[in-house]
MARNUMAR-657999 format. One record per residue (C-alpha): residue in three letters; y, x, z. Coordinates in steps of 0.001 Angstrom, whole numbers, padded with zeros to 6 digits, always signed. Layout:
# residues N
alaYXZ
...
//
This chain:
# residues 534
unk+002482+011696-040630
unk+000009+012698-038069
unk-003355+013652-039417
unk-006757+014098-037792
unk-009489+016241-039640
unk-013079+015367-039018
unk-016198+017572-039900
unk-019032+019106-038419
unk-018383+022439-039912
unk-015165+024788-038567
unk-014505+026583-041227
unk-013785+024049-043099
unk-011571+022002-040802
unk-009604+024860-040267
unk-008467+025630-043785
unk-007808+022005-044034
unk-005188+022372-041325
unk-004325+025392-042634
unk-003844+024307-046054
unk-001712+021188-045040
unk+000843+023384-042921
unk+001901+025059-046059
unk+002369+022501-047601
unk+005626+021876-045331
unk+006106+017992-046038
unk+006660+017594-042296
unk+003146+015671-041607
unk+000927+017438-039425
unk-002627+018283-037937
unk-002678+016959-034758
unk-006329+016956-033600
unk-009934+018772-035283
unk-013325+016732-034502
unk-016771+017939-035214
unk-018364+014144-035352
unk-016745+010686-036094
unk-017259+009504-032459
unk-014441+012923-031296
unk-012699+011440-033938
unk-012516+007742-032672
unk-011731+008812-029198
unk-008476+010488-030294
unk-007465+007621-032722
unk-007674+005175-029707
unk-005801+007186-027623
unk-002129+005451-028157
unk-000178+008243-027173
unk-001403+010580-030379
unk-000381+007665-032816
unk-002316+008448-035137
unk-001522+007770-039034
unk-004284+009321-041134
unk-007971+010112-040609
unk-009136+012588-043808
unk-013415+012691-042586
unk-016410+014265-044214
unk-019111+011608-044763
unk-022704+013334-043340
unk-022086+014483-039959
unk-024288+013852-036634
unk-023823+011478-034208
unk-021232+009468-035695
unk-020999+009604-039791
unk-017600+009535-041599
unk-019185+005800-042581
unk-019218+005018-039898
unk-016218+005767-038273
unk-014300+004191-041393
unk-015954+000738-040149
unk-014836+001728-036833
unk-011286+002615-037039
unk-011265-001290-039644
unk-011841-002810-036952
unk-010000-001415-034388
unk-007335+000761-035598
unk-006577-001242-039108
unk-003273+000371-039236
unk-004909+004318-040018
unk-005538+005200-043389
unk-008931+006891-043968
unk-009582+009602-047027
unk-013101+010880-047971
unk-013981+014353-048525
unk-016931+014943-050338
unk-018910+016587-053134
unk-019951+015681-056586
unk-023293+015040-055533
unk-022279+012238-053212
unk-020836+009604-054936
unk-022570+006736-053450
unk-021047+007827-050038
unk-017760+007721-051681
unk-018179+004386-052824
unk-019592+002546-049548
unk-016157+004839-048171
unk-014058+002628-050459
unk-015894-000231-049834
unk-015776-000270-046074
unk-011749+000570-046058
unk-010865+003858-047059
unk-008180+004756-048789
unk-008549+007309-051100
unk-011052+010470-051484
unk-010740+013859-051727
unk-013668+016465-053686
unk-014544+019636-052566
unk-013219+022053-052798
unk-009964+020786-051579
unk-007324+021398-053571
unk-003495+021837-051917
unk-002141+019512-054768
unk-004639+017036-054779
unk-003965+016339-050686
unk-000273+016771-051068
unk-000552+014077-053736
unk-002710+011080-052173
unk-000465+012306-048764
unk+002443+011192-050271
unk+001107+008169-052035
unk-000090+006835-048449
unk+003788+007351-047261
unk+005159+005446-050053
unk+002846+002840-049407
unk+003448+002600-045860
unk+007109+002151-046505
unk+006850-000287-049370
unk+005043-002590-046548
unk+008205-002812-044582
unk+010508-005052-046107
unk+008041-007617-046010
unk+007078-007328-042515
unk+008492-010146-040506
unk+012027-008799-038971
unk+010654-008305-035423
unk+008195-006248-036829
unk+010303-004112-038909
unk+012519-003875-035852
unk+010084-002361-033573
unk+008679-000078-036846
unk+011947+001214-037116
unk+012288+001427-032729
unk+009309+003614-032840
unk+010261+005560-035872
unk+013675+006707-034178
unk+012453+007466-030813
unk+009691+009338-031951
unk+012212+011860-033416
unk+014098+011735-030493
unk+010847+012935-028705
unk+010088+015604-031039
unk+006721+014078-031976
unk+005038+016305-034638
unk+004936+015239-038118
unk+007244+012442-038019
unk+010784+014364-039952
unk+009054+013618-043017
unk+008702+010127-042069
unk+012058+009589-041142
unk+013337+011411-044041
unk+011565+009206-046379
unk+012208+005873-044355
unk+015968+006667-044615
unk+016373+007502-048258
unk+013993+004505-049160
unk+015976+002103-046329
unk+019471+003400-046446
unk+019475+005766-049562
unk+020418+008628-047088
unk+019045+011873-047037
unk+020155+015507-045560
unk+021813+017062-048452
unk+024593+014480-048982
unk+024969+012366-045211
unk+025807+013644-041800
unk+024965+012420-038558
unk+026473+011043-035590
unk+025386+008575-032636
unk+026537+006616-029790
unk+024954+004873-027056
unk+025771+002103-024633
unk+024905+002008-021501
unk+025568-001089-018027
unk+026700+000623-015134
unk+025136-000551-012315
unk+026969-001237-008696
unk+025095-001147-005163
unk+026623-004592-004376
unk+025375-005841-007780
unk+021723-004180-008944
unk+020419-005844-012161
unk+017133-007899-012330
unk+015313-005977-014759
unk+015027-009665-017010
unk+018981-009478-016721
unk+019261-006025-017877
unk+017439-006880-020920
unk+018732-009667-021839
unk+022339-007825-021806
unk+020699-005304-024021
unk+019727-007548-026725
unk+022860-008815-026514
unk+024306-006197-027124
unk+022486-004531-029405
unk+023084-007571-031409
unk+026757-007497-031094
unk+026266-003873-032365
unk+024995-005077-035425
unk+027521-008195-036285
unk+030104-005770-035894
unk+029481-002771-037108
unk+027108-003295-040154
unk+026484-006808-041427
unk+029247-005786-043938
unk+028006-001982-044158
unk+024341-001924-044172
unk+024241+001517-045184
unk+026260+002689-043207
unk+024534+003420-040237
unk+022183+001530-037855
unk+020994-000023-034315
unk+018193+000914-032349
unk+016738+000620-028782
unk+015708+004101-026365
unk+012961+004333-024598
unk+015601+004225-021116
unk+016629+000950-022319
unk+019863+002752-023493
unk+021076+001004-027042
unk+021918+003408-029895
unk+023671+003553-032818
unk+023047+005726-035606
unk+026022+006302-037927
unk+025565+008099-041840
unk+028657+010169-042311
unk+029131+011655-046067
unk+029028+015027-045665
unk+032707+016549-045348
unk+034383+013554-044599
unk+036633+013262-041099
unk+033702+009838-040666
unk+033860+010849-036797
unk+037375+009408-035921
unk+036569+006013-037761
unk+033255+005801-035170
unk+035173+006624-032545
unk+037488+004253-033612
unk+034294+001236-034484
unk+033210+002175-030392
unk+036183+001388-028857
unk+035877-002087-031163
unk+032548-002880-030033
unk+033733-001767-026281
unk+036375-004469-026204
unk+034096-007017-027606
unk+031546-006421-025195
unk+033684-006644-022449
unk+034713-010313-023208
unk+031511-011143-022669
unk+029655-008751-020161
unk+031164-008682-016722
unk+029437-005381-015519
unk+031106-001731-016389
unk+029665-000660-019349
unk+029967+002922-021043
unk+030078+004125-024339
unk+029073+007801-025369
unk+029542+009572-028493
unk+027559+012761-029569
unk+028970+015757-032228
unk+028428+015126-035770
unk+025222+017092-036445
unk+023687+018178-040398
unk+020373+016636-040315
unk+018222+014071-039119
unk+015578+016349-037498
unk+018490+017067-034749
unk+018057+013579-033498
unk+016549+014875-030129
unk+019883+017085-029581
unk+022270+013801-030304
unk+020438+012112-027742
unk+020804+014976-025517
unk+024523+015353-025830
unk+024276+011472-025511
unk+022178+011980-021613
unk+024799+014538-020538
unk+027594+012215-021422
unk+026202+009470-019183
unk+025675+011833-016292
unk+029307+012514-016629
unk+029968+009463-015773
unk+029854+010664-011730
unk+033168+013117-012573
unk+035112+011156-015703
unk+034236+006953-014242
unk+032509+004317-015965
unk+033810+001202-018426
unk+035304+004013-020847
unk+034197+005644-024319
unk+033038+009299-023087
unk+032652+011750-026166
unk+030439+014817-025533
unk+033753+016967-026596
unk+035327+015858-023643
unk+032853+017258-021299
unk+034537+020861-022240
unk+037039+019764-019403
unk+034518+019685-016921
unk+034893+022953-014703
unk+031987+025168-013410
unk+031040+026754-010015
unk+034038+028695-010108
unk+035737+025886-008470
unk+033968+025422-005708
unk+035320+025857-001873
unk+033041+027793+000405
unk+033213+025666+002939
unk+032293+022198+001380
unk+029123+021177+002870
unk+029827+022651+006192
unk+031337+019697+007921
unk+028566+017686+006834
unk+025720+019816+007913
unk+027338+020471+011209
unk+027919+016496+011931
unk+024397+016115+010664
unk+022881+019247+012851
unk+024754+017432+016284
unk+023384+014210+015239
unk+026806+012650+015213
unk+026764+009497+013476
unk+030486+008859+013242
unk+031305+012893+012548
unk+029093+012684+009707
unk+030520+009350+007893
unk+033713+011442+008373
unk+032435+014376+006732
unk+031067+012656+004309
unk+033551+010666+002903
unk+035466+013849+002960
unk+032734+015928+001328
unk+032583+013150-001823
unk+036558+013039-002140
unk+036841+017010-002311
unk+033813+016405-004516
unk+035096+014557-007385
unk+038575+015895-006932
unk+036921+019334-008291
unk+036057+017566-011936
unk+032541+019461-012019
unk+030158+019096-014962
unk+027329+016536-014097
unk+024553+018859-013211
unk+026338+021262-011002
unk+027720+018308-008685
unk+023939+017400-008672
unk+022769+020839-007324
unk+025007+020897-005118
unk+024321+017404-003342
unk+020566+018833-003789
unk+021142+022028-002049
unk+023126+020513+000694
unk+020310+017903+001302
unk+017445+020836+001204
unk+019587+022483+003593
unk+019245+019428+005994
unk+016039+018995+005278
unk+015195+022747+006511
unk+017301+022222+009006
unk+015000+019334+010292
unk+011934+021751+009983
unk+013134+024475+012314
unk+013703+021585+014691
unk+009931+021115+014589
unk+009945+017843+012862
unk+007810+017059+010361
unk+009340+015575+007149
unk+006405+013824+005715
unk+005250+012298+008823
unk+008326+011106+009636
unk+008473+009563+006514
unk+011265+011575+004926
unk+012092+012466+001207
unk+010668+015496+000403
unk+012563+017431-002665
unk+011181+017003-005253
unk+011980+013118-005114
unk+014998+013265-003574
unk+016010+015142-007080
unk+014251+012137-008809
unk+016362+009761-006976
unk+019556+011591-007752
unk+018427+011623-011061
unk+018715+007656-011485
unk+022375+007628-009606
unk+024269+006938-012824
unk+027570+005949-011058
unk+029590+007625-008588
unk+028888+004654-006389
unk+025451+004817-006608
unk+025490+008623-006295
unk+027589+007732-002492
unk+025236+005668-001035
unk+022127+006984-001852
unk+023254+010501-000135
unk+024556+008795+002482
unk+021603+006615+003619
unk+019794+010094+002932
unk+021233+011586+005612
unk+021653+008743+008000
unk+018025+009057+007877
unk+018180+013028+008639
unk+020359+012157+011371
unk+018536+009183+013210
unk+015217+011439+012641
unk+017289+014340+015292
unk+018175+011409+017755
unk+014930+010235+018051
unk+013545+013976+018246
unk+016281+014779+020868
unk+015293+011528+022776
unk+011573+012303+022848
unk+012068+015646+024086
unk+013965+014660+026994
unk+011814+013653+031042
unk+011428+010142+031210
unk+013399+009650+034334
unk+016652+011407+032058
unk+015941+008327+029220
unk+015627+005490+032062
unk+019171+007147+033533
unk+020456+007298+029743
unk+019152+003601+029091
unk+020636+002454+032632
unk+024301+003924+031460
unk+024300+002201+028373
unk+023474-001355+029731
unk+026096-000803+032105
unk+028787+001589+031336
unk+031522-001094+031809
unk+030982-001061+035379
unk+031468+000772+038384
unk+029206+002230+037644
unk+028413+005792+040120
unk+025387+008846+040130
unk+024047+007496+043419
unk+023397+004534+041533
unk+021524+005544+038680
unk+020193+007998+041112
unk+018438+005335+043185
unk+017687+003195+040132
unk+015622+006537+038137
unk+013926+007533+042087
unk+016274+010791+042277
unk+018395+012591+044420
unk+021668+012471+043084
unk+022461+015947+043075
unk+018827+017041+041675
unk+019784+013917+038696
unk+023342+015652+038032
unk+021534+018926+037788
unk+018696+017721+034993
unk+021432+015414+032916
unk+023562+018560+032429
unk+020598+020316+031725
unk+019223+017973+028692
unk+022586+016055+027933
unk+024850+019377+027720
unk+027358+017632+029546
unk+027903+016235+032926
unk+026872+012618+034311
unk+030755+011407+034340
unk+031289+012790+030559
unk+028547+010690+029274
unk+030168+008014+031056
unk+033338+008759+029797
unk+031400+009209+025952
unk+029577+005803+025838
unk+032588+004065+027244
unk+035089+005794+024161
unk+032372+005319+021737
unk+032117+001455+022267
unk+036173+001221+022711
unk+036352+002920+019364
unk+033754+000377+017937
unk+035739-002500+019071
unk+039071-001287+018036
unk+037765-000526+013899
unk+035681-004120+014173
unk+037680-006943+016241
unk+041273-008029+016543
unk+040944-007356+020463
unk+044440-006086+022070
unk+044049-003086+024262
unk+044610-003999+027229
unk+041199-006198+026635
unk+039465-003733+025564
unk+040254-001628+027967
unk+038646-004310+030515
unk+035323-004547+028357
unk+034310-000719+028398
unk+035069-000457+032508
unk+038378+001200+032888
unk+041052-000647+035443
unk+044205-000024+033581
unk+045439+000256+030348
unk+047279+003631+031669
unk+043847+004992+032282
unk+042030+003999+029745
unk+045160+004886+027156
unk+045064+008787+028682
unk+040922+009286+028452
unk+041011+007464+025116
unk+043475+010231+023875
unk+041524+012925+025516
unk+038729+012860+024223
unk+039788+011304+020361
unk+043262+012975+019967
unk+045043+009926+019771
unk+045754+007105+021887
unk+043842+003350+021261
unk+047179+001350+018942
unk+047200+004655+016611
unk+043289+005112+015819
unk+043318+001086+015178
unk+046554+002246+012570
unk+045035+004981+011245
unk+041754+003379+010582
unk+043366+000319+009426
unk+045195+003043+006835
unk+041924+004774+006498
unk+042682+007909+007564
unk+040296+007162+010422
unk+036765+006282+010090
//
């Protein structure tokens, strides 16, 4: 239990907190106040959740009086106990009268705590079969994830709440869990009312299944990340792992009758005691990031993540095409490279958090990349790293993980167009703008010349200059660029197409087309249609 000590003089909180650490029952000191009104401030605070309040009586400010009246009425749920001497017995019994629960005399004696301590627990858990189910429900909830978070003073708790519940304790049960988890697609995100109603429903499936003819053998809870577990109680020494494994792939099958979404299944190691609950759910969070390497819809048991191979594996060069497409601003080049980069990717079979560095160092290396180009991330309204890693952090599918990198980048690449445009002379952008309106014409220099108020040679001059490339290869790169578009996107023949970007013949256009893509326009339609060609 979590305990807050309350009197005005130090020494004598101290060896209270002192005194109730050796104890080692598990509960714990979690705050020291000099007045009641400290005192209140930390019991309203939810996050402490606080269970017992042991208060002197005359202190300024605030009196242990009346904080008792205090916490009745707004914290009914703490338990107050009384210190005081033999010369204050009236105290004691307005204490009593106004709530408390108990009183201890001073001295203190280690026993005498250790003894009403324990009577409060037993009492607390004697309450919970008749709480309404709902109740007990989120009692239990709370009880579970607070282990799972490590919260002080709350082993003892459990301890007790299992042996009185399911007549389990450390010395004769081992421990296992599971968790189930809906895996999410881009084309189908869940309304968060959706998500929990699958949840319930599958926690209660969970239940039916597994332990309305076994209630003591294990039970169902829900995680704070909306994840459903299952606790199972092994007897210690028995091979109780393969029959779970066995009762997952059950439930698995049952729930996808009825759930239409992917849904995952991990399984932790059988672990000794029931203060290692934040490790099972550990093992558990590992096994769902796995799901990027070993898919989704599957039972994934944290033993299987031993076939997962380190950075051993990777090739030197994986990131490179993608950074270069990216660094030339090349829209198409980098779709290319990145469907590439993802395949190499997951062919590699890399534990979870090394394929997530190494997206995250690949996008820090664009984003530096952007920098020494002069632009500035935040203004531009760019992810910054540290929540780009957040975002990675909720890609729980491969799928997921594939689009969010890629609309990353998109966004690192459109950022360098739009830099590269702005730094170009106005009269280069109207020329630019002029080409692209009417590439599929005849069109000539002296005519964008005249139409941008330049001499033609002085224009040919400046659009190598800030282009890199001469006035009939941008031509020539707008006109294969919007052939290539309509040969991936419409049914068009050739020879049409041919006619819509501006070239004569199909001859012509054929020979350019393979000049500058490497193949001619029938075999990129084939190989895209095949997708070998983006």
């Amino acid at each position: 239990m979590n305990i807050i000590i309350v009197d005005d003089e130090k020494l004598i909180r101290q060896g209270l907190t002192f005194l109730i650490g050796q104890m080692g029952s598990g509960d714990a000191v979690i705050g020291q106040c000099k007045n009641g009104r400290e005192a209140l401030e930390l019991c309203l605070r939810e996050e402490l959740a606080v269970d017992v309040v042991i208060t002197d009586v005359r202190m300024p400010e605030m009196n242990g009086l009346e904080l008792i009246a205090e916490l009745k009425k707004r914290r009914p749920h703490i338990q107050t106990l009384v210190m005081s001497g033999y010369d204050e017995f009236d105290y004691v019994r307005t204490a009593l009268r106004e709530g408390a629960h108990d009183y201890l005399l001073k001295p203190v004696d280690k026993t005498e705590v250790q003894t009403v301590l324990d009577r409060i627990q037993k009492q607390k858990l004697a309450t919970l079969p008749a709480l309404p189910v709902h109740t007990q429900i989120v009692v239990q909830d709370s009880l579970l994830n607070s282990l799972i978070a490590k919260e002080p003073g709350k082993v003892n708790d459990a301890k007790r709440y299992f042996s009185d519940k399911f007549g389990v304790s450390d010395e004769e049960n081992a421990y296992i869990m599971a968790g189930i988890q809906i895996d999410e697609t881009p084309e189908h995100p869940l309304k968060n009312t959706d998500r929990q109603l699958f949840q319930y429903f599958i926690r209660k499936m969970s239940e039916e299944l597994l332990f309305v003819d076994a209630p003591q053998s294990g039970t169902v809870f829900q995680g704070g990340d909306g994840t459903v577990h299952i606790l199972f109680f092994l007897d210690k020494g028995s091979k109780g792992a393969a029959a779970v494994g066995q009762s997952m792939k059950d439930l698995l099958t049952l729930i996808q009758q009825h759930i239409h979404y992917p849904v995952t299944v991990g399984i932790s190691l059988v672990h000794e005691q029931i203060s290692e609950m934040a490790e099972m759910s550990s093992q558990l969070e590992e096994v769902f990031r796995a799901r990027l390497a070993m898919g989704t819809g599957q039972i994934l048991g944290f033993t299987q993540l031993q076939q997962l191979h380190g950075e051993e594996q990777l090739p030197k060069d994986l990131m490179k095409p993608v950074i270069l497409a990216v660094e030339a601003a090349d829209e198409e080049a980098m779709l290319t490279a990145i469907s590439g980069f993802f395949g190499r990717l997951r062919a590699l079979d890399l534990r979870p958090e090394l394929t997530m560095d190494i997206i995250m160092r690949m996008l820090m290396r664009l984003v530096a990349i952007l920098q020494e180009r002069g632009i500035d991330i935040v203004k531009a309204g760019l992810t910054d790293g540290i929540k780009m890693s957040r975002q990675l952090e909720k890609c729980c599918t491969w799928e997921l993980l594939v689009r969010y990198v890629t609309e990353t980048l998109m966004g690192h690449l459109q950022q360098l167009q739009r830099h590269a445009m702005e730094a170009k002379p106005a009269y280069i952008l109207h020329a630019i703008e002029y080409i692209r309106i009417h590439f599929a014409s005849d069109i000539t220099l002296n005519e964008v010349a005249d139409t941008v108020g330049l001499y033609p040679t002085y224009l040919s001059e400046q659009f190598k200059q800030h282009t890199g490339g001469t006035f009939i290869d941008f031509i020539t790169q707008v006109r294969v660029e919007r052939a290539k578009d309509l040969l991936r996107k419409s049914a068009l023949p050739a020879f049409t197409i041919c006619e819509e970007v501006g070239y004569a013949t199909p001859a012509h256009f054929s020979k350019v087309f393979k000049k500058w893509v490497g193949c001619t326009p029938t075999e990129y339609r084939e190989r895209f249609q095949h997708q070998l060609m983006p």
